[in-house]
RODREN-715864 format. One record per residue (C-alpha): residue number from 1; residue in three letters; chain; x, y, z. Coordinates in nm, 4 decimals, decimal comma. Example, Ala and Ser with C-alpha at 12.3 -4.5 7.8 and 13.67 -1.06 7.14 Angstrom:
RODREN-715864
<bafi><nr>1</nr><rest>ala</rest><kette>A</kette><X>1,2300</X><Y>-0,4500</Y><Z>0,7800</Z></bafi>
<bafi><nr>2</nr><rest>ser</rest><kette>A</kette><X>1,3670</X><Y>-0,1060</Y><Z>0,7140</Z></bafi>
end
This chain:
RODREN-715864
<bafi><nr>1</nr><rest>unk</rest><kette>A</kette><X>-3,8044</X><Y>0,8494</Y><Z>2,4731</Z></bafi>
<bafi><nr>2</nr><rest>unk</rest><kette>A</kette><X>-3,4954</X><Y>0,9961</Y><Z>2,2542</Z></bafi>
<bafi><nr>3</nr><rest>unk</rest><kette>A</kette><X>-3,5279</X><Y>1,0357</Y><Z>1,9371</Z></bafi>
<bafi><nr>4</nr><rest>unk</rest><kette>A</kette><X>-3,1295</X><Y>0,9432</Y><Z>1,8685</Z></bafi>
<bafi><nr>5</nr><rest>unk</rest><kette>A</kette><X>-3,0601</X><Y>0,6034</Y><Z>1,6945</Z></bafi>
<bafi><nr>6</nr><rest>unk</rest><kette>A</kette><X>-2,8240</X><Y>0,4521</Y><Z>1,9751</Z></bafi>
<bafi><nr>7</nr><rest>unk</rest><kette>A</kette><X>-2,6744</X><Y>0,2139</Y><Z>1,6979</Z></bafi>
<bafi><nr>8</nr><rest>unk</rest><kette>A</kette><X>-2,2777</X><Y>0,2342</Y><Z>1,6643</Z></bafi>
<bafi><nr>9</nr><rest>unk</rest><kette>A</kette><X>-2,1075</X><Y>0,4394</Y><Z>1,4218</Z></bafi>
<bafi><nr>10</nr><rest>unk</rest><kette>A</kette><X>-1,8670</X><Y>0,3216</Y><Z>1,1358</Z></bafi>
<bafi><nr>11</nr><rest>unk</rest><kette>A</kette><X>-1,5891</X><Y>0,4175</Y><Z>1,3871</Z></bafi>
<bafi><nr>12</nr><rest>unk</rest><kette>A</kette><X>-1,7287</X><Y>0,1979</Y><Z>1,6674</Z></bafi>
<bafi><nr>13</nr><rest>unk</rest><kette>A</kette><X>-1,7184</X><Y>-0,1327</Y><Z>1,4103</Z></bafi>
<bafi><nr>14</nr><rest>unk</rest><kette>A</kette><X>-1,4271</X><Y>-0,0105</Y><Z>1,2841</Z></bafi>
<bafi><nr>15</nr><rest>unk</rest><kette>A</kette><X>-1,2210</X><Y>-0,0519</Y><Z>1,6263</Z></bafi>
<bafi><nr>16</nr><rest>unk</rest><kette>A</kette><X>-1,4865</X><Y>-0,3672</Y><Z>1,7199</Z></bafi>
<bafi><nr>17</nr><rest>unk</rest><kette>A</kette><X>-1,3410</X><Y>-0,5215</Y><Z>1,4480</Z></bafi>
<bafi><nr>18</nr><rest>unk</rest><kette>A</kette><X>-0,9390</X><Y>-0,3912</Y><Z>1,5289</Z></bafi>
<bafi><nr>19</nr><rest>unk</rest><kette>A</kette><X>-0,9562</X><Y>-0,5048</Y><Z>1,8692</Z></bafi>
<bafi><nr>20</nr><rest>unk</rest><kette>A</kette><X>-1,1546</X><Y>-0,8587</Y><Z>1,7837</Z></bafi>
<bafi><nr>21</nr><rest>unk</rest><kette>A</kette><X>-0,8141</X><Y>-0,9097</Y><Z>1,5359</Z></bafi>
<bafi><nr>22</nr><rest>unk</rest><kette>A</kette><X>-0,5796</X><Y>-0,7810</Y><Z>1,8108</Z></bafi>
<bafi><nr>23</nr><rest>unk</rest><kette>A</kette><X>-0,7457</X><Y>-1,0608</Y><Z>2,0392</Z></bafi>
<bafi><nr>24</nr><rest>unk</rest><kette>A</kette><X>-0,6702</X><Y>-1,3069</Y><Z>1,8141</Z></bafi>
<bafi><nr>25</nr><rest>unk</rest><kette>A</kette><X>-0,3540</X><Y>-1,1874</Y><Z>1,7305</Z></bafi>
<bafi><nr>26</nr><rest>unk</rest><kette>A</kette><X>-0,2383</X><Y>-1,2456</Y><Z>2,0659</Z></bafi>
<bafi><nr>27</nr><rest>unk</rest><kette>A</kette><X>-0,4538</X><Y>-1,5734</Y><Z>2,1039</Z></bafi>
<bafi><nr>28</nr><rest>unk</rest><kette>A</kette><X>-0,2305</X><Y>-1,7447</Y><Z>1,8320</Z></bafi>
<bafi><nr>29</nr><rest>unk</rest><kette>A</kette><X>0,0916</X><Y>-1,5924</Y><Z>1,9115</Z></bafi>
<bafi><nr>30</nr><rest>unk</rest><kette>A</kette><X>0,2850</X><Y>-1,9143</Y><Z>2,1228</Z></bafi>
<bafi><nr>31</nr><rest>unk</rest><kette>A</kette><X>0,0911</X><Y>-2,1125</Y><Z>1,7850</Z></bafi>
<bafi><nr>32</nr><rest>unk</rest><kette>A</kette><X>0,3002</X><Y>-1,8785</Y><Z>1,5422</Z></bafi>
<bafi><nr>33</nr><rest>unk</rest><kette>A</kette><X>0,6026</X><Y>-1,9004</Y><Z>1,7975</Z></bafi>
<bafi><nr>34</nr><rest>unk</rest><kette>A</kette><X>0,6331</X><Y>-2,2821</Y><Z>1,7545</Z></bafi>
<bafi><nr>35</nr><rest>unk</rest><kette>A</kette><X>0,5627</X><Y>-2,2696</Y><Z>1,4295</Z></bafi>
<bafi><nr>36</nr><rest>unk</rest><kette>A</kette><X>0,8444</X><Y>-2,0782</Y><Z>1,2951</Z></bafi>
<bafi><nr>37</nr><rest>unk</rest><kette>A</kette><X>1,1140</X><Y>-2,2813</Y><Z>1,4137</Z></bafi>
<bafi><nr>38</nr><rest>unk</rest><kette>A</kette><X>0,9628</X><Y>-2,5993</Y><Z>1,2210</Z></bafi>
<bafi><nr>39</nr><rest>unk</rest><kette>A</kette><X>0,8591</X><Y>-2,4146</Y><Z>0,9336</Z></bafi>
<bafi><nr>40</nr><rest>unk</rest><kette>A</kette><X>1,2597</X><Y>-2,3471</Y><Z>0,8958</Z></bafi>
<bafi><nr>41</nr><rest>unk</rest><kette>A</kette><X>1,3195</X><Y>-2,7218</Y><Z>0,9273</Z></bafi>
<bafi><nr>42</nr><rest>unk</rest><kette>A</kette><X>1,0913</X><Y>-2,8078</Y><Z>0,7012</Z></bafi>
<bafi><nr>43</nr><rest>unk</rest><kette>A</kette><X>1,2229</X><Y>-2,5786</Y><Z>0,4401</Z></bafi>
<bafi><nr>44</nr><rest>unk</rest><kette>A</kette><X>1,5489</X><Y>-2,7763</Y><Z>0,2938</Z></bafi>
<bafi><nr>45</nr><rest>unk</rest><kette>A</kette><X>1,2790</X><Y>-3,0478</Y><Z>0,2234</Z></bafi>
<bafi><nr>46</nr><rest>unk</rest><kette>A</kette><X>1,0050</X><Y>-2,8559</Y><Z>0,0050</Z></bafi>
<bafi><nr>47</nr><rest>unk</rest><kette>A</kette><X>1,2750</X><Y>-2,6734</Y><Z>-0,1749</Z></bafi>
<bafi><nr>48</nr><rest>unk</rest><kette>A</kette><X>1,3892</X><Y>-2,9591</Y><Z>-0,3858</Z></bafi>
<bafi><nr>49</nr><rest>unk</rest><kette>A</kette><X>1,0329</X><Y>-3,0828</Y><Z>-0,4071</Z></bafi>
<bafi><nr>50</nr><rest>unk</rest><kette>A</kette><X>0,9415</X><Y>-2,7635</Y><Z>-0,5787</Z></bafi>
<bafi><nr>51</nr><rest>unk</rest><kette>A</kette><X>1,1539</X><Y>-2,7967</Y><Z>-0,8894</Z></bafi>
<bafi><nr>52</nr><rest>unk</rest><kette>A</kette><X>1,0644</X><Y>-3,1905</Y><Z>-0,8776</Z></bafi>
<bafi><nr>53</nr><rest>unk</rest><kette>A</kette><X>0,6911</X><Y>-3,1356</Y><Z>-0,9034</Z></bafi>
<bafi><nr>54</nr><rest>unk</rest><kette>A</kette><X>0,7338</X><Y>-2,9067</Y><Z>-1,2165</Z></bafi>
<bafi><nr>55</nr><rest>unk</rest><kette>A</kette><X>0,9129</X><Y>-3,1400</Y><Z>-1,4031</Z></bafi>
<bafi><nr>56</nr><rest>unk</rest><kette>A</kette><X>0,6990</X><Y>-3,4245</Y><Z>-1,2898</Z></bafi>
<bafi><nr>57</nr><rest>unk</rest><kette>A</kette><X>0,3727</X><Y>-3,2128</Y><Z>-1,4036</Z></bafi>
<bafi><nr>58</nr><rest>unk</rest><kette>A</kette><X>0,4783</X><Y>-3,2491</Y><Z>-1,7629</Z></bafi>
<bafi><nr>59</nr><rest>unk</rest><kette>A</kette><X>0,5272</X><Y>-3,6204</Y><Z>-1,7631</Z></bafi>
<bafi><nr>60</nr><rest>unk</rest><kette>A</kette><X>0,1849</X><Y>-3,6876</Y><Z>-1,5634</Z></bafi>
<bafi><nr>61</nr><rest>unk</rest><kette>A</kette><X>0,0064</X><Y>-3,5305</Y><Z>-1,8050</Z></bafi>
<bafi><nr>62</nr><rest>unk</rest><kette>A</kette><X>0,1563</X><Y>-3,7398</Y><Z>-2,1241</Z></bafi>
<bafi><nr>63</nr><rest>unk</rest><kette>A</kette><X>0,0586</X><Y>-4,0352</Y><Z>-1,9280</Z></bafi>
<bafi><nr>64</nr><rest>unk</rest><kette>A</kette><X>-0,3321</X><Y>-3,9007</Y><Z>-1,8645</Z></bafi>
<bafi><nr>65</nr><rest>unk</rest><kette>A</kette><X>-0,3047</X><Y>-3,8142</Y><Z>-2,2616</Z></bafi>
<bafi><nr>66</nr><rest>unk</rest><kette>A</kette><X>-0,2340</X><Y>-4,1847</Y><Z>-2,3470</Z></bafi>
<bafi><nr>67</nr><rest>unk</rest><kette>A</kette><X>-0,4729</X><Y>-4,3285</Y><Z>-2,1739</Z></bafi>
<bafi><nr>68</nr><rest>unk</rest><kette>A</kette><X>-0,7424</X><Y>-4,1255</Y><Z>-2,3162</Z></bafi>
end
């Protein structure tokens, strides 16, 4: 019998852990490549939406306040 503790290091995890990312990394990378392009035509439609929803914020809650 040995007398050394045969569980891994901080090190070991440490690179368990890199290459487990790197894995998925590369497991979602067509995902990410698809994405992008449609992300970019989505983009001229949530811009305007942005400013819309912060004036529309105000307004909803007057409405909630009435009611109450």
């Amino acid at each position: 019998m040995s007398s050394r503790d045969e569980s891994p290091t901080i090190g070991e995890m440490f690179a368990e852990v890199f290459d487990l990312l790197t894995g998925l990394g590369v497991l979602l990378l067509p995902l990410i490549i698809m994405a992008v392009p449609c992300l970019i035509l989505l983009l001229p439609l949530v811009v305007p939406a942005i400013p819309l929803a912060l004036l529309a914020a105000p307004f909803a809650l007057l409405r909630v306040a009435r009611r109450a």
